[in-house]
Each structure stands twice: as C-alpha cells, then as structure tokens.
VOPAGU-2260 file (C-alpha; in pm, 1 decimal, decimal comma):
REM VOPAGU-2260
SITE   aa  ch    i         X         Y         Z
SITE  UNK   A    0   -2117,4    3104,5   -2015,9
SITE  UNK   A    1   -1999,9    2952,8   -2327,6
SITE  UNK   A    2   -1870,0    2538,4   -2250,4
SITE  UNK   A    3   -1656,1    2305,8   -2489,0
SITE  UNK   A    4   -1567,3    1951,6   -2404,6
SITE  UNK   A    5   -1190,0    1910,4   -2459,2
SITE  UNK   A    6   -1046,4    1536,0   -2325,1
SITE  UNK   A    7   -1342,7    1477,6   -2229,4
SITE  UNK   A    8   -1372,0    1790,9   -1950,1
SITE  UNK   A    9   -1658,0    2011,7   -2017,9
SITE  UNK   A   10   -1422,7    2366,0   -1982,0
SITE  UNK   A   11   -1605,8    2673,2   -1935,1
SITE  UNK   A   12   -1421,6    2979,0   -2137,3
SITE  UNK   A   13   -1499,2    3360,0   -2123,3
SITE  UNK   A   14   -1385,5    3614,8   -2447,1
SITE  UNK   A   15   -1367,1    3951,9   -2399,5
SITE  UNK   A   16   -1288,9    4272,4   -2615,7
SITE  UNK   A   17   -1110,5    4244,9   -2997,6
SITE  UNK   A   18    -745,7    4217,8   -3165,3
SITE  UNK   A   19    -519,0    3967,0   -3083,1
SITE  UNK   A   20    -565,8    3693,2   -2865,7
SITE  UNK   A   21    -440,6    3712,8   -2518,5
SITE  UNK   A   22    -517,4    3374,8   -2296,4
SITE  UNK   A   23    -455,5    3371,1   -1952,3
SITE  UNK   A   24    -436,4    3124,5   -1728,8
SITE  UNK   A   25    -517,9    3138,8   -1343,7
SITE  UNK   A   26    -338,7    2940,7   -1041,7
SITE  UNK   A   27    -476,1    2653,4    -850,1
SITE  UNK   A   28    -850,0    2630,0    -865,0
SITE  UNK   A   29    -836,1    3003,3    -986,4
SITE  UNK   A   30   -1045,2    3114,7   -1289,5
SITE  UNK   A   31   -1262,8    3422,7   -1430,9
SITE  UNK   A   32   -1329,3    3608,9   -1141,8
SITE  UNK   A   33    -916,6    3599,1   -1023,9
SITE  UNK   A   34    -858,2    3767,3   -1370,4
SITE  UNK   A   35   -1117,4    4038,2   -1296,3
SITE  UNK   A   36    -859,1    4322,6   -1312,9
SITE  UNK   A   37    -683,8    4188,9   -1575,2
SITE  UNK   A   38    -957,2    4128,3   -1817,5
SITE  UNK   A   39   -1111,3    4490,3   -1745,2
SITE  UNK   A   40    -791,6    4642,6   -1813,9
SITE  UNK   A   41    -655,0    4397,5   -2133,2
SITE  UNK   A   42    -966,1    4389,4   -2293,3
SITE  UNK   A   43    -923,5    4739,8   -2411,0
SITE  UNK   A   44    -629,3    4624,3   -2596,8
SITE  UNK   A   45    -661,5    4240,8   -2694,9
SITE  UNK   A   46    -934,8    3939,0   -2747,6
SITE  UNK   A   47    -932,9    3802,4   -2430,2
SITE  UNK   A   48    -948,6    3444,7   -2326,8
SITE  UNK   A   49   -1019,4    3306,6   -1984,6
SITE  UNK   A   50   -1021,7    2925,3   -1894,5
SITE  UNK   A   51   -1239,9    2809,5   -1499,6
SITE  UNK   A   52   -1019,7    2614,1   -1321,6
SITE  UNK   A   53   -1209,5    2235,1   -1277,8
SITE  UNK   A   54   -1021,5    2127,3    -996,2
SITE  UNK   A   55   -1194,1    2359,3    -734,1
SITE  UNK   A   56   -1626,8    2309,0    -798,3
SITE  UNK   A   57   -1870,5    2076,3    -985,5
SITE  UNK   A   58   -1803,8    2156,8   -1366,9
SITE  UNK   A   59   -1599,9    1879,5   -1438,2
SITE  UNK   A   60   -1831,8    1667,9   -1464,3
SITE  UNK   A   61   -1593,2    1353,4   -1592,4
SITE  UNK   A   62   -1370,0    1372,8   -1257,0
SITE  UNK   A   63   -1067,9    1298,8   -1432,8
SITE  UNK   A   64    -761,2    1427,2   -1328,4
SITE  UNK   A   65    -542,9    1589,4   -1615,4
SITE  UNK   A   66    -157,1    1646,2   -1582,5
SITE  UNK   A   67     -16,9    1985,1   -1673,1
SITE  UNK   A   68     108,3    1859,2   -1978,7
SITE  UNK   A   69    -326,5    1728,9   -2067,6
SITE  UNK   A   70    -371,9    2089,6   -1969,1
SITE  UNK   A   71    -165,7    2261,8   -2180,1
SITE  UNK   A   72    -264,7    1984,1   -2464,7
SITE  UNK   A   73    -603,4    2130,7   -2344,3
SITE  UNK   A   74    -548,8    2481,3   -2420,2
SITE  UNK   A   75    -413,5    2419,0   -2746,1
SITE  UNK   A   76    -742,2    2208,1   -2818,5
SITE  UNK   A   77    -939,5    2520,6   -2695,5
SITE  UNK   A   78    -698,0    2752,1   -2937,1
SITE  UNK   A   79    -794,2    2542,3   -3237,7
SITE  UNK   A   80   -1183,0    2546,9   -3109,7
SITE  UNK   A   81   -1163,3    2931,3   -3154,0
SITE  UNK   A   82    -961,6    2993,9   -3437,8
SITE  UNK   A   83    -693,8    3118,9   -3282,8
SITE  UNK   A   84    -372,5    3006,7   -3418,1
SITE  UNK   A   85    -140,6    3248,6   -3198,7
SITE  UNK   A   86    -182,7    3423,9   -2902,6
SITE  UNK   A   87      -3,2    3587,7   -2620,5
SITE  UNK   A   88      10,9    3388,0   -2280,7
SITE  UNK   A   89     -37,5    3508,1   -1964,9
SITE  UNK   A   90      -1,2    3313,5   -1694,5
SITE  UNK   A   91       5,7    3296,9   -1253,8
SITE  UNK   A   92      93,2    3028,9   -1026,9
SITE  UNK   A   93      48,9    2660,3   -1125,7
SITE  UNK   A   94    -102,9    2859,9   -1454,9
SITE  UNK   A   95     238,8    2963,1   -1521,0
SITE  UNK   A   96     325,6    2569,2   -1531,0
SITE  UNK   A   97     126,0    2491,1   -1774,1
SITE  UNK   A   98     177,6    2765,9   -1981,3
SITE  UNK   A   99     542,6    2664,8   -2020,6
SITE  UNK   A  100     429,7    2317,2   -2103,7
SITE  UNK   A  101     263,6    2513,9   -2399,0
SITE  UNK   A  102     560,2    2709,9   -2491,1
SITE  UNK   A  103     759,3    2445,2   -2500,8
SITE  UNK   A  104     583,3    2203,7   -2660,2
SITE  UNK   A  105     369,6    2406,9   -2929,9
SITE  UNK   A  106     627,9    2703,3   -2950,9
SITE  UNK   A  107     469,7    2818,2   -3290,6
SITE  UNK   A  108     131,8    2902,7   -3108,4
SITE  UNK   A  109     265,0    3163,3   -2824,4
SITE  UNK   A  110     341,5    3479,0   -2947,9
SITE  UNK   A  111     479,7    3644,7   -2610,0
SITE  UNK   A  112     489,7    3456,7   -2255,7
SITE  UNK   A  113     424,1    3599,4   -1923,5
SITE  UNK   A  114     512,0    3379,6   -1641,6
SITE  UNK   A  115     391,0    3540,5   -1273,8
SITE  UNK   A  116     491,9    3407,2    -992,2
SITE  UNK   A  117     539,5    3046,1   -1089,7
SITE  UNK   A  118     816,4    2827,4   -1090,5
SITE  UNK   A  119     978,3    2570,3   -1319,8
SITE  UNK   A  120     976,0    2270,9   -1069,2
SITE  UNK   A  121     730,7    2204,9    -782,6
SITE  UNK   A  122     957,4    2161,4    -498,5
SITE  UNK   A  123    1289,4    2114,8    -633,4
SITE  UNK   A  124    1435,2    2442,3    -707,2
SITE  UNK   A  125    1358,3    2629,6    -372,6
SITE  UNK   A  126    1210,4    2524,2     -11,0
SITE  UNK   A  127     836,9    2639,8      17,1
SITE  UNK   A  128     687,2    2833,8     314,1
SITE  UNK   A  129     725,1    2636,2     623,4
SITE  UNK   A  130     297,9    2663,0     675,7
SITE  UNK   A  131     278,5    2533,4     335,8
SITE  UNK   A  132     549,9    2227,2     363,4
SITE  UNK   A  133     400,1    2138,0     710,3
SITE  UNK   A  134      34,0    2078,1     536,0
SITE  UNK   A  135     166,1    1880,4     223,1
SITE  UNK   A  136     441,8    1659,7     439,8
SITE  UNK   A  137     351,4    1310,9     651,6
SITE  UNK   A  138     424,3    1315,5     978,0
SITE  UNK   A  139     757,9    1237,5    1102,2
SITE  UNK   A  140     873,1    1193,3     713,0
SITE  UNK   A  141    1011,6    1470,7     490,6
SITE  UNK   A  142     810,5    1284,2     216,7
SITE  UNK   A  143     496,3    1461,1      46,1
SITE  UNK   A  144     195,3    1230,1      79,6
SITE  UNK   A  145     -89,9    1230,6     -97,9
SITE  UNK   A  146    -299,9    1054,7     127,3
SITE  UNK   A  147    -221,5    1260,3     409,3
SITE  UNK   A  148    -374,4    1564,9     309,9
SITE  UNK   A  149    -634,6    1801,5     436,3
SITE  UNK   A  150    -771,6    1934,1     118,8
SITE  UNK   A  151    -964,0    2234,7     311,5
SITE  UNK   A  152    -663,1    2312,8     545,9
SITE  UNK   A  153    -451,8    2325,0     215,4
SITE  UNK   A  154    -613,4    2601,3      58,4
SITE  UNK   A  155    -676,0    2788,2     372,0
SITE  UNK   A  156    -286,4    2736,6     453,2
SITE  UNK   A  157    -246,5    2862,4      40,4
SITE  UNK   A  158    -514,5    3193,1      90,3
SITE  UNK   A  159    -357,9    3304,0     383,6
SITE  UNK   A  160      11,2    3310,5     252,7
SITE  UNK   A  161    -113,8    3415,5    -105,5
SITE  UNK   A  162    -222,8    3752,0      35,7
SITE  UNK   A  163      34,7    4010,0     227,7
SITE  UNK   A  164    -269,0    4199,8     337,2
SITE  UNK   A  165    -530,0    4108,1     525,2
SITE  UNK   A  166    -800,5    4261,9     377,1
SITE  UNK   A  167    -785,5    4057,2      60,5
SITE  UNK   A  168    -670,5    3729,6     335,3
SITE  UNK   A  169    -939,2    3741,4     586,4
SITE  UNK   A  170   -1258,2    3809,0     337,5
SITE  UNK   A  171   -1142,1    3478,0      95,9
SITE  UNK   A  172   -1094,1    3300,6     404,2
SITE  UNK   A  173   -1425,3    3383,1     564,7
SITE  UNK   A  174   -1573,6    3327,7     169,5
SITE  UNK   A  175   -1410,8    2995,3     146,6
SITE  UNK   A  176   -1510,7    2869,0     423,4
SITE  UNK   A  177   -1902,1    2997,4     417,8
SITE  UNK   A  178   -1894,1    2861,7      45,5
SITE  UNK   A  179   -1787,0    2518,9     173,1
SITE  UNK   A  180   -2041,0    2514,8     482,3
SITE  UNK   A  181   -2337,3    2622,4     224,9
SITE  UNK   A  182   -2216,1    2381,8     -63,1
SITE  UNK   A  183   -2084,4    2104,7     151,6
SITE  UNK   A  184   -1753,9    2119,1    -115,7
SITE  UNK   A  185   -1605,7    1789,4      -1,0
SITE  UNK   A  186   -1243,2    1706,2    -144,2
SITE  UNK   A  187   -1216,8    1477,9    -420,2
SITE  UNK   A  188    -957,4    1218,0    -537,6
SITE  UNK   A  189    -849,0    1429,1    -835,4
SITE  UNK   A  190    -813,0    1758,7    -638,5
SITE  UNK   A  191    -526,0    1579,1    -447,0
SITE  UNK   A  192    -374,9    1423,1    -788,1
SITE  UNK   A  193    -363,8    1797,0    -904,5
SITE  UNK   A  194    -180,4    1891,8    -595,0
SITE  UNK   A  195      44,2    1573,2    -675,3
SITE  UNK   A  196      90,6    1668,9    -996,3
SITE  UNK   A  197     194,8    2041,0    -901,1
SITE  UNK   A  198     451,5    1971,7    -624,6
SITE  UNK   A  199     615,5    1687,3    -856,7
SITE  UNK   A  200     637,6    1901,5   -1132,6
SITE  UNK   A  201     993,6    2024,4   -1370,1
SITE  UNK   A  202    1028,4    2154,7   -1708,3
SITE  UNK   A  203    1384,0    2273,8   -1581,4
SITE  UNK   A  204    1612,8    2063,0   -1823,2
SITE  UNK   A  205    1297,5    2201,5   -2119,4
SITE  UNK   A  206    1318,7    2557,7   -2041,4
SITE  UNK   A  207    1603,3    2646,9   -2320,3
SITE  UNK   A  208    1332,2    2536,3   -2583,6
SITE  UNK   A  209    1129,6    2803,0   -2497,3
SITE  UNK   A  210    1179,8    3078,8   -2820,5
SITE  UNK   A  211     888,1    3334,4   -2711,3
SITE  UNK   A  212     970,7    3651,5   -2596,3
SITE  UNK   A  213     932,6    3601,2   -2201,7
SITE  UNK   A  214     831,1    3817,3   -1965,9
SITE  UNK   A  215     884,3    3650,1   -1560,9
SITE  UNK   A  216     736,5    3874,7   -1311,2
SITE  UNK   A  217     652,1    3799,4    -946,7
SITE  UNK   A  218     655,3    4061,5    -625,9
SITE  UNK   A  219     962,4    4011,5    -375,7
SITE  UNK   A  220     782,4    3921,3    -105,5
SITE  UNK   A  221     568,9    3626,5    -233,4
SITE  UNK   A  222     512,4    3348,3      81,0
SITE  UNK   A  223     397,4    3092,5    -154,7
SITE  UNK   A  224     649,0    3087,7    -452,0
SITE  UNK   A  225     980,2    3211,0    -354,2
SITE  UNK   A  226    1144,1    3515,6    -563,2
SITE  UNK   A  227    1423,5    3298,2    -644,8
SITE  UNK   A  228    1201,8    3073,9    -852,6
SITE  UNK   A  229    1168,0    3312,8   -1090,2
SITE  UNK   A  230    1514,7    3405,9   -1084,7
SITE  UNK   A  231    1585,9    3049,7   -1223,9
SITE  UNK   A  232    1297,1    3080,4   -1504,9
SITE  UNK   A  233    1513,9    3385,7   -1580,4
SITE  UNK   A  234    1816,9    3265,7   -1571,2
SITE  UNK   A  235    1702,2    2933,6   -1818,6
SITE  UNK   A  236    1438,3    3065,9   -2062,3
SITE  UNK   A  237    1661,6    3209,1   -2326,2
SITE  UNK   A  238    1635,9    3620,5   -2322,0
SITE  UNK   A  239    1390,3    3607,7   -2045,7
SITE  UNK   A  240    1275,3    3976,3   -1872,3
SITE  UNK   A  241    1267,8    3961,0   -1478,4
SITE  UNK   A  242    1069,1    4193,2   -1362,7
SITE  UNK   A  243    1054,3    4201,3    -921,4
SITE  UNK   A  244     765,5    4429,4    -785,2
SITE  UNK   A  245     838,2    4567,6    -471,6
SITE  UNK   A  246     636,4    4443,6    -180,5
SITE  UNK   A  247     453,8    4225,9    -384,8
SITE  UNK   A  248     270,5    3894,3    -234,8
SITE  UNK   A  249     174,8    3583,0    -439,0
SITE  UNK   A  250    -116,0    3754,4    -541,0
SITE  UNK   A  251       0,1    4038,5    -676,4
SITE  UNK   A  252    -177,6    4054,5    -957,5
SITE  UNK   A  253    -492,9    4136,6    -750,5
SITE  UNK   A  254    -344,5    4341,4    -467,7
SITE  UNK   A  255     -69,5    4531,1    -668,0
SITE  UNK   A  256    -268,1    4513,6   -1011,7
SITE  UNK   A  257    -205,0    4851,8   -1104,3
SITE  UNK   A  258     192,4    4760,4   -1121,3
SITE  UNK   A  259     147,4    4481,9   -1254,0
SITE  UNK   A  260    -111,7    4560,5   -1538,7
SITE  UNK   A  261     144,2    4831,7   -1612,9
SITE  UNK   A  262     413,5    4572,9   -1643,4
SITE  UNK   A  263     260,6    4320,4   -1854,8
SITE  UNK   A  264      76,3    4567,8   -2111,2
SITE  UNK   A  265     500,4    4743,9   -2157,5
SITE  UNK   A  266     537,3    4389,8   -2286,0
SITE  UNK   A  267     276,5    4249,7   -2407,1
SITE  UNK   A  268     262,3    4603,2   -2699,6
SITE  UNK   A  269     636,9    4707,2   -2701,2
C-alpha cells in the first residue's frame, strides 16, 4: 500500500481506476475498506483516491493529533503529491467536516462536493442521540469531557447507532471487539483530542464561501447525525442539492449503497 508523510503523519492512500480524480474521505477512524462499495462502483468512472483514517490503529506512527482544518491542509498536501490539481470530493461523517474545511479554504481545488451525513457544527446545530450524549457527557454535568471518556464504549455506542440493521451492527461489533482482544488496541491521548476536536467543531458562519457545486445527502433515519443537520448544510452552502434517502441509517452508504451510489454518480457526471 503506497505511504507519504504529510505533517509529519505517514498517510497510507489507495488509487483506483482512470479520469478525473474523485477523493473520498471516510468518517471517524473509517478508511479503505468503508469505501469498498464505493470504490468498486466509482472506479469505473473516475481516478479514485482513498485516505486510512490514523486515529483508529498503529500507522501513525508520530501520535500527533491533527485538527480538521491540519486534515484538510493534509489532503491538499496529498493532492499536490499526486498531481492532482482538482478533484471531486466525496465525503461521510466527520469526513464530511473536513471536506468543507477544504472547500472552503482551497475552493479552486474541489470541483463538485458531496457531503453525507455530516454536519456543519459538532454539537451545536442539533442534539445527538441520547446513547451517544450519555457516553461523551461527565456525570452530573451537561459538559463534554475529555477525560471522562471510554474510548472502547464510544465506538461501540457509535457502531451500534451507525447501523439500522443488525446484520451490518452485530458482526462490527463482535469484529471490534475480537480485533481489540487479539491486538490489545488500547486508547490513546490523540484518539480523544480527535473526538474533542469533532464535537467542538463549526464552519457554520464559513459555509456561504463554499462555490462548488454541492451535493448533501444523508438517509432520514440516521441515529448518529440528525437529518436536520443536513438540512442546515442545505440551507447555508449556496445552491446546495439535499438529497434524503428513505430509511436510511448513518451508514447508508454501506447498507443502502445501491441508492446512494445512484445518487452521487447523477451528480458527480450530470
């Protein structure tokens, strides 16, 4: 798997198929495999570029936590690495944070943005699932604390409400935590400054500069990100296209892919 060291992080990066570039970026501690029926399908169509996730596993091997904004700076650095000096941006989840922090602050390198099932502010916009809140709060205080966290019970709380059926739920809970009792993943200080990062998060009073084509698209019945965050990147990205598919969880890219694939390719080519 081909690596590049960008800030420092050693970044490992997948390309797939010809034409022009299409980069997507994956959710919290997502990478190449959560794009697997993406990058089969887009491939056919566009130079695909996927990005691992460092926050989740051993390849960073600098353990330095990056803001979104050092991520997207990241990307870009990874753009210029390849030769790529425009591409389409496709984006889930936390992904879909930093790939506004790329549109809006290297608009001339995006040719078309696709924000799934993201939001434009961490926890200011829209209440989170009650599970979810009840794992990132402190006790007795309606304050998020860092120090308070379970990293594990986190993304075991996240799996389970990502996922509307239980199929995809159980098996990446059962995978998780086999992968953790094998691997002895233990949580480190800049996994919880990610999850920091992400809940303290807004680009709301930046999303007007945003001039690519947009494309927001989540499924109605997402647990993790509320609909109505997406109705706000909608409403505040100038010319934005909402798209709602029905029935869809947070990952509905993986368990409603054939809608959404459908969805994003109408864009991405009309």
């Amino acid at each position: 798997m081909p690596k590049v060291n960008i800030q420092g992080v050693s970044l490992d990066y997948q390309i797939h198929g010809e034409g022009i570039p299409l980069v997507m970026l994956q959710g919290f501690g997502g990478g190449h495999r959560g794009w697997f029926f993406q990058t089969r399908a887009f491939r056919k169509y566009y130079q695909v570029v996927t990005v691992d996730d460092e926050d989740l596993g051993e390849r960073n091997s600098s353990r330095r936590f990056l803001t979104l904004r050092q991520r997207a700076d990241g990307i870009v650095a990874l753009m210029d690495y390849l030769s790529i000096e425009k591409a389409h941006v496709l984006s889930v989840s936390r992904g879909g944070m930093v790939a506004q922090e790329v549109a809006i602050n290297y608009p001339d390198r995006v040719i078309k943005l696709v924000l799934g099932c993201t939001a434009a502010s961490g926890r200011d916009m829209t209440e989170p699932h009650p599970e979810m809140m009840n794992v990132l709060m402190a006790k007795n205080s309606p304050d998020f604390d860092i120090n308070g966290i379970d990293f594990t019970r986190t993304i075991e709380t996240m799996i389970s409400l990502s996922f509307n059926r239980a199929l995809y739920r159980n098996s990446l809970l059962v995978l998780m935590r086999f992968a953790t009792l094998v691997m002895k993943i233990r949580t480190r200080p800049e996994q919880l400054e990610a999850l920091e990062a992400l809940m303290s998060y807004s680009a709301v009073d930046k999303l007007h500069l945003i001039t690519s084509p947009t494309l927001v698209i989540t499924g109605d019945s997402d647990r993790m990100v509320p609909p109505r965050c997406s109705e706000i990147l909608a409403e505040k990205i100038p010319e934005a296209k909402l798209v709602k598919v029905q029935n869809g969880s947070h990952a509905f890219f993986i368990e409603m892919r054939g809608a959404f694939n459908r969805e994003v390719l109408e864009f991405l080519r009309d």
